[in-house]
N, C-alpha and C positions, 0 to 999 in steps of 0.2 A: 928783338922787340917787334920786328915788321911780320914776321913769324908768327908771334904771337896773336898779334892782330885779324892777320891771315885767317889763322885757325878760330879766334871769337867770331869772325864773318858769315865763317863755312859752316857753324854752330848756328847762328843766326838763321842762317838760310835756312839750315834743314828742316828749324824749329817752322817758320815758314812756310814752308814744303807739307811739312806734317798736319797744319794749323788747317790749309786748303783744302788738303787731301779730308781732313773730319769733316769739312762745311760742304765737300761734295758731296760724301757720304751720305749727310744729311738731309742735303736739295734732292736726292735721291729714293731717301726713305717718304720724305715730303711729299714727293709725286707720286711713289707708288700708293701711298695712303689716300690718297684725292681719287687714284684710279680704284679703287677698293672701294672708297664711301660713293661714288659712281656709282658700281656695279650693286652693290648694295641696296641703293634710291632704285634701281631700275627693277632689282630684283622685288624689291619692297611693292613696287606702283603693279608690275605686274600681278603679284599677291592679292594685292586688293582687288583690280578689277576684274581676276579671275572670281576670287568668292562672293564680290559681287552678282556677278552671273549665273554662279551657283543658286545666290537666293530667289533669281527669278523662274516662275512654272516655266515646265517646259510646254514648246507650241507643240498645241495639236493640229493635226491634219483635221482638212475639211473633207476627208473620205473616212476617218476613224470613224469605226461603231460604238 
C-alpha cells in the first residue's frame, strides 16, 4: 500500500512539473509579445513622423535661382 501511495505522489508531482513547465512557457510567450507590440508602437510612431516630413516643402536655398 505504502507503494502505492509512493507512486500516486510521483504522479502528482510530475503532474505538477508539467502544470509549471506550460505557465512558463506562457510567461514567455507573454513577454515576447509585449516585446513585439513595442517594436511595433516604435515602428508605427516612426512611420508617422517620417510621412509627416514627407508632407512638408522642401527648404530652399537663399542662393537658389
Amino acid at each position: 500500500m505504502r507503494n502505492v501511495n509512493l507512486n500516486i505522489l510521483k504522479f502528482l508531482a510530475s503532474i505538477n512539473n508539467f502544470c509549471l513547465s506550460l505557465a512558463n512557457i506562457g510567461l514567455g510567450v507573454s513577454h515576447q509579445l509585449s516585446v513585439i507590440s513595442y517594436q511595433l508602437s516604435v515602428i508605427s510612431h516612426q512611420s508617422s513622423v517620417s510621412a509627416f516630413f514627407s508632407l512638408l516643402p522642401a527648404p530652399q536655398s537663399p542662393f537658389s535661382v
